[in-house]
N, C-alpha and C positions, 0 to 999 in steps of 0.2 A: 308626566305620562308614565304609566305601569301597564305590564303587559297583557295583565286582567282586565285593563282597560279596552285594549288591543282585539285577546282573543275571546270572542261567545263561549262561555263553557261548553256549548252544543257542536263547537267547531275544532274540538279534541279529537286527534282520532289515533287508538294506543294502539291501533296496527291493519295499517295502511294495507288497503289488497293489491294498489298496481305494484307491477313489476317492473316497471322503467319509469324515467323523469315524466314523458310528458302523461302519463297515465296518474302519476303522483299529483301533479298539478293540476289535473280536471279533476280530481276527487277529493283535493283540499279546494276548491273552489266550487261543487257542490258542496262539501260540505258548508259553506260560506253561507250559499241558497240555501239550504235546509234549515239553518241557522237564522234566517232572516236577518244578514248582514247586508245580503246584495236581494236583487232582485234574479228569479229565476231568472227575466228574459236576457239577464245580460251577463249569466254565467258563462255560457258559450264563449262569447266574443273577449270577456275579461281572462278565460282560459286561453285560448289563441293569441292574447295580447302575450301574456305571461314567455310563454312557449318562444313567440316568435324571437322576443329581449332574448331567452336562452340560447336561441340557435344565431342572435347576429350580432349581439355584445357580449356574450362572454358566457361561460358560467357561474350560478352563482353558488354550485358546490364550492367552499372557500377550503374547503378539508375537513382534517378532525372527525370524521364521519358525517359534518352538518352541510347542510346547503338553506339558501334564503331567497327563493324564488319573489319576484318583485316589479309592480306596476305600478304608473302614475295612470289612472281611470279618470275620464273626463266626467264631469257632473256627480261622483260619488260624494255621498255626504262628511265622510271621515274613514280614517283609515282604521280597517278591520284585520284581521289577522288570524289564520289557520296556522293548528300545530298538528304532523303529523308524526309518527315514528314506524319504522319499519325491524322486524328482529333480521330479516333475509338481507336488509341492505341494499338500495339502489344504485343501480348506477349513473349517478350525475354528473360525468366529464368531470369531478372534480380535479381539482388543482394539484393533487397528491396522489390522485388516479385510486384513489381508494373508494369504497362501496358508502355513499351516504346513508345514515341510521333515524336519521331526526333531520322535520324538514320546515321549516317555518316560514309559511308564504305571506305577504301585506300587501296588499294593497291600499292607496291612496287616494286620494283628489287631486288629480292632476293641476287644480286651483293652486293647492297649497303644497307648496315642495319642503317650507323648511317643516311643516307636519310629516313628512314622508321620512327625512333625515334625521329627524326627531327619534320617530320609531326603528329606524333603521338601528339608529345610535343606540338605541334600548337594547334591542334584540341581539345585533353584535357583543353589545359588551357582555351578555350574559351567556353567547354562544363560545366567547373566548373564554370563559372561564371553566378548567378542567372536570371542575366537583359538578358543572350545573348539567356539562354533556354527559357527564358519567351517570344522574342520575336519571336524565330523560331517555338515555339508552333503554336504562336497567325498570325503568316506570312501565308496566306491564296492564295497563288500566288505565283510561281518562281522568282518574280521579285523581291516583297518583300526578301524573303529569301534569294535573290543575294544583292539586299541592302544592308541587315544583313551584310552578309561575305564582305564586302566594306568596311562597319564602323567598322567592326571587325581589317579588315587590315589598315586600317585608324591609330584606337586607336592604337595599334601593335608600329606603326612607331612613335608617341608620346611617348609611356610611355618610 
């Protein structure tokens, strides 16, 4: 699995206009609808899924300025994935109580869980990695940020 896999290049977005968590995740989740990831009618509801995991298990701002907001969707065909970035910084309850910068939301097929932890496992490993946050901070354009995730799956396929 590669994260180009993961995210539509139309589901980039180099700077995010909400200003709080749950405004972040409805607009990386249209972005998803725009995208033709999801289906319009069920952006709503896969937004409200997201949100509701936020507010009764936990955050999944993890620190580092990242967060990785995260659904299992019943009947979705495969799991899809939005990357957003903010220069302002959200505030995501994270775990460090720091402002999140970059937000990477997935959703899944509630079918397929080891799919879910699969992608999860991608995205983690390259959100723990210093140089990868530092440069989707500093990535000021979608294009940039789709760079990113290139050399991400690039390195991927090396190591």
């Amino acid at each position: 699995m590669k994260l180009l896999e993961l995210v539509p290049r139309s589901a980039i977005v180099a700077e995010l206009a909400a200003s709080d968590r749950n405004g972040a995740i409805r607009e990386l989740v249209e972005t998803l609808s725009a995208a033709g990831a999801i289906s319009g009618d069920e952006a709503d509801a896969i937004a409200k899924s997201i949100i509701t995991r936020e507010r009764t298990r936990g955050t999944t701002g993890f620190g580092k300025g990242v967060a990785a907001p995260h659904a299992k969707i019943a009947g979705l065909r495969r799991a899809v994935a939005a990357v957003g970035r903010s220069s302002r910084g959200i505030d995501f309850s994270s775990l460090d109580g720091e402002p999140v910068f970059a937000v990477f939301l997935l959703i899944s097929p509630e079918e397929q869980p080891e799919e879910h932890l699969r992608a999860m496992d991608l995205i983690f490993r390259n959100l723990q990695q210093e140089r990868f946050r530092k440069f989707l901070r500093q990535a000021d354009d979608s294009e940039k940020i789709f760079d990113l995730l290139k050399e991400a799956d690039e390195r991927q396929l090396v190591s």
